[in-house]
C-alpha positions in Angstrom: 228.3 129.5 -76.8 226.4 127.6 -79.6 229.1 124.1 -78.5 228.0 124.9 -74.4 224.3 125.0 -75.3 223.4 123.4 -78.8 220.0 124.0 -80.3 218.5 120.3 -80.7 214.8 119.1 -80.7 216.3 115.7 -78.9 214.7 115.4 -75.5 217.4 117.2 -72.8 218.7 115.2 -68.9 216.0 116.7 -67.2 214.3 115.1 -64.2 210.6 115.8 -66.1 209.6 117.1 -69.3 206.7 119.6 -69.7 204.1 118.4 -72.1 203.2 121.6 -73.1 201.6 125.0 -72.5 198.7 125.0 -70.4 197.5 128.9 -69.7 199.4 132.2 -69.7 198.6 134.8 -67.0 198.2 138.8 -67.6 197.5 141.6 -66.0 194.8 143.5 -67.7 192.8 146.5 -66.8 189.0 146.2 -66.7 186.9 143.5 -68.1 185.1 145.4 -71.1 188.3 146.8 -72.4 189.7 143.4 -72.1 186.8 142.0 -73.7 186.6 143.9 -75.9 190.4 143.2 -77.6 190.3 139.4 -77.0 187.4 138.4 -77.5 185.3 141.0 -79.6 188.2 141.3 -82.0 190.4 138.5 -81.6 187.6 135.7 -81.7 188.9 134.1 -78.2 185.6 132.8 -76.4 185.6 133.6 -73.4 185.1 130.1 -71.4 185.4 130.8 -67.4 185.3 134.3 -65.1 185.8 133.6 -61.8 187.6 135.6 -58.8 191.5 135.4 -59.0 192.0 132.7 -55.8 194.9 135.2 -54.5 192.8 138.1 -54.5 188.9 138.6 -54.6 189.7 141.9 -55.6 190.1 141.1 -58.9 188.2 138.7 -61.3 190.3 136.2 -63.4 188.9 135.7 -67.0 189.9 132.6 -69.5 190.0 133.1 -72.6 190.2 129.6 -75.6 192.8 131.2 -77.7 191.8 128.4 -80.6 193.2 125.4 -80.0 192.5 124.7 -76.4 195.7 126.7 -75.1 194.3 129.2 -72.7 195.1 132.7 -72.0 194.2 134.6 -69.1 193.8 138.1 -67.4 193.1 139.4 -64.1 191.1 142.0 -64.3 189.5 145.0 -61.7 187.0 147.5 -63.1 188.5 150.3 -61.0 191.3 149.8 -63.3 191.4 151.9 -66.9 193.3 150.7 -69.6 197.0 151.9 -70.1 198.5 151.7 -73.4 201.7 151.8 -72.3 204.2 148.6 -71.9 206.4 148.1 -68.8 209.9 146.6 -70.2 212.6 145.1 -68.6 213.8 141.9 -67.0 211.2 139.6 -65.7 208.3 142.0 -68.1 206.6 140.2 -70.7 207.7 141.2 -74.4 204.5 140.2 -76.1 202.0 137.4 -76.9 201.8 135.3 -79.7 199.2 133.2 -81.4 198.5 131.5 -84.2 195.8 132.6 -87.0 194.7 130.8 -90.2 196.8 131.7 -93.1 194.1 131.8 -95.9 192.2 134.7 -93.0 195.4 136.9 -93.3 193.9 139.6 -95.1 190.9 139.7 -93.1 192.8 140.2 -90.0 194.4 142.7 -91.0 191.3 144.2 -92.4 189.9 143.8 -88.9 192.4 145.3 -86.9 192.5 148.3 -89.0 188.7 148.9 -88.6 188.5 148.6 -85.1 191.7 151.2 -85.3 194.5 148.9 -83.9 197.9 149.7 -85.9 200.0 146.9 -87.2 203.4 145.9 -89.1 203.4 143.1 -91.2 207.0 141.1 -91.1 207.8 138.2 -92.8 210.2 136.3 -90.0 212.0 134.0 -92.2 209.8 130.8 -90.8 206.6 132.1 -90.8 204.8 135.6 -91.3 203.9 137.8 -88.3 201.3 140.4 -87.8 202.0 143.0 -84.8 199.9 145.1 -82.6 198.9 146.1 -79.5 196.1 145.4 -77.1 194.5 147.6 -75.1 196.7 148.2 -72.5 199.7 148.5 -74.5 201.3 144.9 -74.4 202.6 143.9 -78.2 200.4 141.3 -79.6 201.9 139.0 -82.6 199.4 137.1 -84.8 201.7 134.5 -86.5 200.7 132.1 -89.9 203.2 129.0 -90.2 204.7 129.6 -94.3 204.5 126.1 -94.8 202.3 122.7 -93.5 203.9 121.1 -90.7 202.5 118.7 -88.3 202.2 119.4 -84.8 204.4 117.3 -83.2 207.0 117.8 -85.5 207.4 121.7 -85.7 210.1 121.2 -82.8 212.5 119.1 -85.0 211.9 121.2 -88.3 212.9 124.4 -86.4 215.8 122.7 -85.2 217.3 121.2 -88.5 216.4 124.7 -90.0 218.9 126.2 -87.5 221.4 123.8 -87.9 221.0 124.6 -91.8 221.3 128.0 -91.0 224.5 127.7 -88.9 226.1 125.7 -91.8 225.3 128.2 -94.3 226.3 131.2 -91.5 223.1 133.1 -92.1 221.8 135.7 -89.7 218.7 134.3 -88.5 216.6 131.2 -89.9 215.5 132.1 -93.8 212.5 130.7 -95.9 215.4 128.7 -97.6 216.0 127.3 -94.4 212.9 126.4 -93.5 211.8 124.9 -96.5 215.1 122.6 -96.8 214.4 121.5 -93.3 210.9 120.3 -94.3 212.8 118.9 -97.4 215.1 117.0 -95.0 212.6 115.4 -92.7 210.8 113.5 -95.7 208.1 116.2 -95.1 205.4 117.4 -98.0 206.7 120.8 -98.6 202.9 122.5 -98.6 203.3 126.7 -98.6 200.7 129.2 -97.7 199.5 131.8 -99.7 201.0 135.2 -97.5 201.5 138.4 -98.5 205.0 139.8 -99.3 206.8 141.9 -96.7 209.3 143.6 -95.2 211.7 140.5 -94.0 214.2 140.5 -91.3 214.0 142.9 -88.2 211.6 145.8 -87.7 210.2 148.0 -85.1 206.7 147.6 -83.4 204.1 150.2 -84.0 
Protein backbone atom coordinates (compact mmCIF):
# COMPACT_ATOMS: atom_id res chain seq x y z
CA UNK A 1 0.00 0.00 0.00
CA UNK A 2 2.35 2.76 1.19
CA UNK A 3 4.82 1.64 -2.36
CA UNK A 4 1.24 1.85 -4.64
CA UNK A 5 0.42 5.33 -3.19
CA UNK A 6 3.54 7.11 -1.47
CA UNK A 7 2.82 10.15 0.67
CA UNK A 8 4.97 13.06 -1.12
CA UNK A 9 4.46 16.87 -1.10
CA UNK A 10 5.99 16.65 -4.92
CA UNK A 11 3.26 17.87 -7.33
CA UNK A 12 1.27 14.42 -8.68
CA UNK A 13 0.53 13.65 -13.12
CA UNK A 14 -2.63 15.35 -12.80
CA UNK A 15 -4.23 17.19 -15.75
CA UNK A 16 -4.74 20.44 -13.17
CA UNK A 17 -3.82 21.26 -9.78
CA UNK A 18 -6.24 22.90 -7.30
CA UNK A 19 -4.77 25.99 -5.80
CA UNK A 20 -6.51 25.65 -2.74
CA UNK A 21 -9.75 25.66 -0.70
CA UNK A 22 -12.10 28.04 -1.69
CA UNK A 23 -15.61 27.48 0.57
CA UNK A 24 -17.06 24.45 2.32
CA UNK A 25 -20.89 23.87 2.15
CA UNK A 26 -23.17 22.68 5.33
CA UNK A 27 -26.35 21.97 6.02
CA UNK A 28 -27.40 23.91 9.06
CA UNK A 29 -30.69 24.42 10.73
CA UNK A 30 -31.95 27.93 11.24
CA UNK A 31 -30.00 31.10 10.96
CA UNK A 32 -29.83 32.32 14.72
CA UNK A 33 -28.74 28.99 15.94
CA UNK A 34 -26.26 29.01 13.21
CA UNK A 35 -25.36 32.41 14.13
CA UNK A 36 -25.22 32.08 16.99
CA UNK A 37 -22.21 29.00 17.05
CA UNK A 38 -20.11 30.59 14.17
CA UNK A 39 -20.29 33.72 14.46
CA UNK A 40 -21.25 34.78 18.10
CA UNK A 41 -18.79 32.27 19.46
CA UNK A 42 -16.45 31.32 16.93
CA UNK A 43 -15.60 35.02 15.81
CA UNK A 44 -16.39 34.16 11.93
CA UNK A 45 -18.00 37.52 10.44
CA UNK A 46 -20.48 36.87 8.69
CA UNK A 47 -19.76 38.52 5.06
CA UNK A 48 -22.82 37.53 2.52
CA UNK A 49 -26.58 35.97 3.11
CA UNK A 50 -28.22 35.48 0.11
CA UNK A 51 -30.84 32.74 -1.17
CA UNK A 52 -29.16 29.24 -1.95
CA UNK A 53 -29.36 29.54 -6.08
CA UNK A 54 -30.77 25.81 -6.02
CA UNK A 55 -33.45 26.55 -3.76
CA UNK A 56 -35.08 29.90 -2.55
CA UNK A 57 -36.30 27.96 0.09
CA UNK A 58 -33.43 28.22 1.95
CA UNK A 59 -30.89 31.14 2.57
CA UNK A 60 -27.13 30.53 2.07
CA UNK A 61 -24.96 32.35 4.67
CA UNK A 62 -20.92 32.87 4.30
CA UNK A 63 -19.14 32.96 6.98
CA UNK A 64 -14.82 34.52 6.84
CA UNK A 65 -13.41 31.68 8.87
CA UNK A 66 -10.08 34.01 9.41
CA UNK A 67 -8.03 33.93 6.78
CA UNK A 68 -10.18 34.44 3.75
CA UNK A 69 -11.18 30.65 3.49
CA UNK A 70 -14.94 30.63 3.61
CA UNK A 71 -17.40 28.46 5.18
CA UNK A 72 -20.90 28.16 4.42
CA UNK A 73 -24.42 26.93 5.51
CA UNK A 74 -27.73 26.70 4.10
CA UNK A 75 -30.07 27.54 6.37
CA UNK A 76 -34.27 27.45 6.68
CA UNK A 77 -35.90 28.93 9.83
CA UNK A 78 -38.58 26.24 9.77
CA UNK A 79 -35.75 24.12 10.60
CA UNK A 80 -34.67 23.51 14.55
CA UNK A 81 -31.39 22.57 15.45
CA UNK A 82 -30.47 18.75 15.83
CA UNK A 83 -27.58 17.83 17.82
CA UNK A 84 -27.23 14.72 16.40
CA UNK A 85 -24.45 13.77 13.56
CA UNK A 86 -25.45 11.61 10.52
CA UNK A 87 -22.27 9.12 9.83
CA UNK A 88 -21.37 7.11 7.18
CA UNK A 89 -19.86 7.15 3.69
CA UNK A 90 -20.22 10.35 1.80
CA UNK A 91 -21.29 12.24 5.66
CA UNK A 92 -18.93 14.82 6.79
CA UNK A 93 -16.81 13.78 9.92
CA UNK A 94 -16.14 17.29 11.19
CA UNK A 95 -14.66 20.76 10.40
CA UNK A 96 -11.48 22.10 11.22
CA UNK A 97 -9.99 25.49 11.62
CA UNK A 98 -7.21 27.10 12.74
CA UNK A 99 -7.12 29.35 16.03
CA UNK A 100 -4.17 31.44 17.46
CA UNK A 101 -2.09 29.44 19.75
CA UNK A 102 -1.21 32.23 22.45
CA UNK A 103 -5.77 32.42 22.58
CA UNK A 104 -5.77 28.68 23.52
CA UNK A 105 -6.90 29.12 26.93
CA UNK A 106 -9.39 31.66 26.06
CA UNK A 107 -11.09 29.40 23.79
CA UNK A 108 -11.46 26.96 25.83
CA UNK A 109 -12.65 29.36 28.39
CA UNK A 110 -15.20 30.46 25.85
CA UNK A 111 -16.60 27.35 24.82
CA UNK A 112 -17.17 26.25 28.34
CA UNK A 113 -19.21 29.48 29.19
CA UNK A 114 -21.36 29.42 26.41
CA UNK A 115 -21.79 25.41 27.57
CA UNK A 116 -20.19 23.68 24.58
CA UNK A 117 -18.17 20.46 25.85
CA UNK A 118 -14.69 19.79 24.64
CA UNK A 119 -11.56 17.38 24.63
CA UNK A 120 -8.33 18.69 24.45
CA UNK A 121 -5.79 16.23 22.27
CA UNK A 122 -2.42 16.79 21.50
CA UNK A 123 -2.21 15.14 17.79
CA UNK A 124 1.43 14.60 17.55
CA UNK A 125 1.73 17.72 14.92
CA UNK A 126 -0.31 20.19 16.37
CA UNK A 127 -2.86 20.45 19.31
CA UNK A 128 -6.64 20.03 18.75
CA UNK A 129 -9.61 21.27 20.54
CA UNK A 130 -13.09 19.32 19.91
CA UNK A 131 -16.62 20.12 20.05
CA UNK A 132 -19.70 20.32 18.64
CA UNK A 133 -21.91 22.97 16.96
CA UNK A 134 -25.20 23.31 17.24
CA UNK A 135 -26.60 20.73 15.23
CA UNK A 136 -24.29 18.19 16.31
CA UNK A 137 -21.48 18.13 13.56
CA UNK A 138 -17.81 17.73 15.50
CA UNK A 139 -16.04 20.90 15.30
CA UNK A 140 -12.02 20.80 15.71
CA UNK A 141 -10.11 24.05 16.57
CA UNK A 142 -6.48 23.24 15.75
CA UNK A 143 -3.03 25.41 16.83
CA UNK A 144 0.08 24.40 14.63
CA UNK A 145 3.03 23.27 17.74
CA UNK A 146 5.49 24.93 15.88
CA UNK A 147 6.07 28.13 13.17
CA UNK A 148 5.82 27.06 9.76
CA UNK A 149 5.25 29.01 6.73
CA UNK A 150 2.33 28.58 4.61
CA UNK A 151 3.46 27.28 1.62
CA UNK A 152 5.63 24.95 3.14
CA UNK A 153 3.33 23.10 5.70
CA UNK A 154 2.74 20.47 2.78
CA UNK A 155 6.47 19.44 2.53
CA UNK A 156 7.06 19.48 6.40
CA UNK A 157 4.06 17.08 6.89
CA UNK A 158 5.43 14.98 4.27
CA UNK A 159 9.15 14.55 5.48
CA UNK A 160 7.52 14.13 9.02
CA UNK A 161 5.81 11.04 7.64
CA UNK A 162 8.58 9.78 5.89
CA UNK A 163 10.50 10.19 9.36
CA UNK A 164 7.88 8.50 10.90
CA UNK A 165 7.87 5.43 8.55
CA UNK A 166 11.65 5.15 9.04
CA UNK A 167 11.43 5.13 12.68
CA UNK A 168 7.89 2.70 12.36
CA UNK A 169 5.91 4.85 14.66
CA UNK A 170 2.18 4.73 14.78
CA UNK A 171 1.13 8.04 13.63
CA UNK A 172 3.34 11.32 13.10
CA UNK A 173 4.96 12.42 16.76
CA UNK A 174 6.17 15.83 18.03
CA UNK A 175 9.62 14.24 17.44
CA UNK A 176 8.63 13.86 14.04
CA UNK A 177 7.52 16.99 13.45
CA UNK A 178 10.07 18.89 14.87
CA UNK A 179 12.99 16.82 12.93
CA UNK A 180 11.08 17.56 9.80
CA UNK A 181 11.27 21.33 10.51
CA UNK A 182 14.93 20.47 11.47
CA UNK A 183 15.41 18.87 8.02
CA UNK A 184 13.96 21.62 5.78
CA UNK A 185 16.59 24.29 7.17
CA UNK A 186 13.42 25.63 8.96
CA UNK A 187 13.58 27.91 12.43
CA UNK A 188 12.27 25.36 14.78
CA UNK A 189 9.84 28.18 16.63
CA UNK A 190 7.24 26.13 19.24
CA UNK A 191 4.09 27.40 20.73
CA UNK A 192 3.26 27.69 24.21
CA UNK A 193 0.16 24.69 24.43
CA UNK A 194 -1.06 23.08 27.13
CA UNK A 195 -0.12 19.38 27.92
CA UNK A 196 -2.63 16.62 26.98
CA UNK A 197 -3.84 13.52 26.46
CA UNK A 198 -1.77 12.49 23.07
CA UNK A 199 -2.63 9.96 20.66
CA UNK A 200 -6.30 8.79 19.89
CA UNK A 201 -9.40 9.80 21.90
CA UNK A 202 -13.11 9.94 21.70
CA UNK A 203 -15.31 13.03 20.88
CA UNK A 204 -17.53 14.45 23.53
Amino acid sequence: MSEEYPVTADRPDSPFRTTGTDHITIWGSNAADTIAFYRDLLGMPLVLRQPNLDDPSQTHLFFDSGDGRILTVFVNDDRDSAPGQRLGTGAVHHLCFSVEPDRYGDVMAALEEAGHGYNVFDRGVFHSIYTRDNNGLVIELSADKYEVPDDRRGEVLATAQRLREEDGAAYAKDEHLRAAIEELGLPVIPNDLPEADSGVGDVR
